[in-house]
C-alpha positions as CSV (number, residue, x, y, z in Angstrom):
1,X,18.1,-3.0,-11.0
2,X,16.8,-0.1,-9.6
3,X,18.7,1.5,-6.7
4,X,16.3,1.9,-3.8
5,X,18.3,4.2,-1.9
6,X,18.2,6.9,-4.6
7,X,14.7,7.5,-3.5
8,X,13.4,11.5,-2.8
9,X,10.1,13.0,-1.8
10,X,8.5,14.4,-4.6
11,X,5.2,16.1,-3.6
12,X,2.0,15.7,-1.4
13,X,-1.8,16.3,-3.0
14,X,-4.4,17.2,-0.4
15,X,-7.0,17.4,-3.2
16,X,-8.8,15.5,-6.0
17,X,-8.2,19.0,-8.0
18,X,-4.4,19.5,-7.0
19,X,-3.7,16.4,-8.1
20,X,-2.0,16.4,-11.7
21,X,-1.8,13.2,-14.0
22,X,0.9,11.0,-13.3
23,X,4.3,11.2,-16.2
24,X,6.5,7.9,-15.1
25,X,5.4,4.9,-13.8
26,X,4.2,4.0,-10.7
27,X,4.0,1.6,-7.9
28,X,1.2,2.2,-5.1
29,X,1.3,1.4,-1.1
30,X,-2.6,1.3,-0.7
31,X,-4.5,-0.2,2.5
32,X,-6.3,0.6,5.7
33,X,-5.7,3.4,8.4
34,X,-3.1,1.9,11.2
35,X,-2.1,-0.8,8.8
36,X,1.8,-0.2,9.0
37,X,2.3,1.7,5.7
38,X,4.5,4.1,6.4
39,X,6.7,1.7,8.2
40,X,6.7,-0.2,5.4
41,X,7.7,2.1,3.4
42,X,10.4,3.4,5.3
43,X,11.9,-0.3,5.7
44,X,11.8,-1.0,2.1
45,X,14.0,2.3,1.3
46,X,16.1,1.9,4.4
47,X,15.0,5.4,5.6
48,X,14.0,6.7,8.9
49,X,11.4,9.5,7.9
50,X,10.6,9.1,4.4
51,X,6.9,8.6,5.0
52,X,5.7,10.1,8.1
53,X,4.8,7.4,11.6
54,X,2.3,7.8,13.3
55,X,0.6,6.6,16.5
56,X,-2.7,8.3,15.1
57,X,-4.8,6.3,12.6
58,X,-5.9,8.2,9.6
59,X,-2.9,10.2,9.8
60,X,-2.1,9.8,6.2
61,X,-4.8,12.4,4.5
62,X,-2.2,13.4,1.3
63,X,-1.3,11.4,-1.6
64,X,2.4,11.3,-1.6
65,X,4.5,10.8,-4.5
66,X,8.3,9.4,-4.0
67,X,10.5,9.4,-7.2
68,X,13.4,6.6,-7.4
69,X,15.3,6.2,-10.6
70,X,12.7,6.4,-13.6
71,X,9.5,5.2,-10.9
72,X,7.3,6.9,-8.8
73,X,6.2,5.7,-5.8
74,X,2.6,6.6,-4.1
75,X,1.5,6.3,-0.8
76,X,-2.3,6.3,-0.7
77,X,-3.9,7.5,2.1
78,X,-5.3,4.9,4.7
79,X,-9.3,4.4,4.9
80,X,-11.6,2.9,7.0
81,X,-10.5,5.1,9.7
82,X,-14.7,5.7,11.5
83,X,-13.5,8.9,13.8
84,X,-13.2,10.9,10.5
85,X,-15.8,13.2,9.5
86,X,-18.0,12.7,6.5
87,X,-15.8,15.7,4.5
88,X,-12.8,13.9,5.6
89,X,-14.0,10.5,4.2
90,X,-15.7,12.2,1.5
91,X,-12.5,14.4,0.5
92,X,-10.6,10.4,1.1
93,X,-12.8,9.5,-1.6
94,X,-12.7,11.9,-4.3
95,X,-8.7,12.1,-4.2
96,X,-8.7,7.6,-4.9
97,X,-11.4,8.1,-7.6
98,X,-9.3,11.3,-9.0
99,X,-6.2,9.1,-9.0
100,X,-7.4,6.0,-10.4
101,X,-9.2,8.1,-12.8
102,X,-6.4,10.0,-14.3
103,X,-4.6,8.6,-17.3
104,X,-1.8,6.5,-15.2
105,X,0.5,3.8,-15.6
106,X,0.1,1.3,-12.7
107,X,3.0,-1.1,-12.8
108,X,1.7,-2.5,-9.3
109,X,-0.6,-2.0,-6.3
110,X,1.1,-3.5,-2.7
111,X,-2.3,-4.1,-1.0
112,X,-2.0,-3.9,2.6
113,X,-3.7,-6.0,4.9
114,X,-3.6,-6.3,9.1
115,X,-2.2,-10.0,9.1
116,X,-3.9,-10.0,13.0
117,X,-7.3,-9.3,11.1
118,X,-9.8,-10.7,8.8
119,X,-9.8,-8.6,5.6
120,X,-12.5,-5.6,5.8
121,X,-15.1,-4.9,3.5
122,X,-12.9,-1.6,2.2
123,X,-9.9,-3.9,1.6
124,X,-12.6,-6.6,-0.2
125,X,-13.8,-3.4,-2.2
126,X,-10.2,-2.6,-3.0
127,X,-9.5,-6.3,-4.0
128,X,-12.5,-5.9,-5.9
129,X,-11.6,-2.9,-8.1
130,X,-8.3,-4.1,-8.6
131,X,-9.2,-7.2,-10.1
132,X,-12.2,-5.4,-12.3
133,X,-9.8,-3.1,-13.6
134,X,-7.0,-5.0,-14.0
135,X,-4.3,-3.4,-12.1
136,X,-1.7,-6.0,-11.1
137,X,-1.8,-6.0,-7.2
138,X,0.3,-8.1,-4.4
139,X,-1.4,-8.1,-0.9
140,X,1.0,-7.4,2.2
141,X,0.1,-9.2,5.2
142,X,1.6,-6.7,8.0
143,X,2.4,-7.0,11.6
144,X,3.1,-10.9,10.9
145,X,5.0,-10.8,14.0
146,X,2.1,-9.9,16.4
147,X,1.1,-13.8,16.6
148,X,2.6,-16.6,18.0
149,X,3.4,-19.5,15.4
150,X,0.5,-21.4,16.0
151,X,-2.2,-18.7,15.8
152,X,0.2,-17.8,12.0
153,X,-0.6,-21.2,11.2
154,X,-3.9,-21.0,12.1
155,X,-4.5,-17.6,10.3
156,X,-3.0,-18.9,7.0
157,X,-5.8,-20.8,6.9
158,X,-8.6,-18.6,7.3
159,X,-7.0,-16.1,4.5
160,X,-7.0,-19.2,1.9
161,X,-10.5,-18.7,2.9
162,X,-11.6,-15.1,3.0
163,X,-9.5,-14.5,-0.1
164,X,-10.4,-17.6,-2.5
165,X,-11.9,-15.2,-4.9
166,X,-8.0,-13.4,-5.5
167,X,-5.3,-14.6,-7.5
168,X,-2.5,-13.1,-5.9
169,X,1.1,-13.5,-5.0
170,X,1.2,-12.8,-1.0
171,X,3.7,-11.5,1.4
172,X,4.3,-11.8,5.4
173,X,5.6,-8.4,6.1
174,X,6.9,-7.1,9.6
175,X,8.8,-3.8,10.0
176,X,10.1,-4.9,13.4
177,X,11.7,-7.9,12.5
178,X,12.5,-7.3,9.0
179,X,10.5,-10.5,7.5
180,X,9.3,-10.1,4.2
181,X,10.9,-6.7,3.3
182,X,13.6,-8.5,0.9
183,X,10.4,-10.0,-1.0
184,X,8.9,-6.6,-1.5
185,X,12.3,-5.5,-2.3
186,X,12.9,-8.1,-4.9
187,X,8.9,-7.8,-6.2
188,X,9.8,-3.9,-7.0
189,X,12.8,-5.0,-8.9
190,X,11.5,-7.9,-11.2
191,X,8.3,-5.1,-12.1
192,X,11.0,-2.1,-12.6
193,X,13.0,-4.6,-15.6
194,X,9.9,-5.1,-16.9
195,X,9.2,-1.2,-17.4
């Protein structure tokens, strides 16, 4: 079992030419601007500041690399945030292709996803090339706590709609309340003995 808590910051690329091919594997955090990452990530490692929280969509703009045992963790940085510039999304752009493009090993992709929203067309497009390339992916709902217990029920069943076309394992995530964080936990561990 890996221990969690032995995780350290490793390095942040700002660049698709910085960025230098990955030598363990990996897990990825990837999913919209705003979406609760880095809260995510800091629950799941029981630490304050590992991945900076902001108030500011888009915020993310580096790749981040976390090491923990023999894995390396990545925070992608969030898209779909429109009050970047074109070099901004263009520059969000070349770093994902760089990364996805370099000789990796991928042991998972947490897909984040706003539980309050229906699924954009950047997190369909990540679905999408997820699936095509077959990288094994869960999707994190987020923010699960946000609505009341019939609008949860309610929005269960519009996501067995929007997302028919995946075949994924899915998990109710809320930093506040702690719901779901023992799944991730646990989902990190069973791919980690398979390593």
């Amino acid at each position: 079992m890996i221990n969690l808590n032995n995780v350290e910051y490793v390095r942040s690329y700002g660049t698709a030419a910085q960025l230098e091919p990955g030598d363990l594997p990996e897990i990825v955090f990837s999913g919209r601007s705003n979406v609760g990452k880095s809260s995510l990530i800091n629950k799941v490692f029981n630490r304050k500041n590992l991945a900076r929280v902001s108030s500011v969509p888009g915020k993310t703009v580096t790749i981040n690399f976390f090491r923990c045992d023999t894995v390396n963790f990545v925070d992608l940085p969030g898209y779909g945030y429109a009050k970047k510039s074109a070099s901004e999304i263009k520059r969000w752009g070349d770093m994902i292709e760089a990364y996805f493009g370099q000789k990796r090993e991928i042991a998972l992709v947490f897909q984040l996803i706003d539980f309050r929203r229906k699924a954009s067309g950047e997190d369909l497009q990540m679905l999408d090339f997820l699936t095509r390339k077959h990288i094994p992916f869960v999707i994190v709902f987020t923010k699960c706590d946000k609505l009341n217990k019939t609008e949860t029920v309610k929005r269960m069943e519009q996501i067995g709609e929007e997302l028919a076309d995946y075949d994924a394992e899915a998990i109710l995530f809320s930093a506040l309340s702690g719901q779901g964080v023992e799944e991730v936990r646990e989902k990190i561990n069973a791919v980690c003995e398979d390593l």
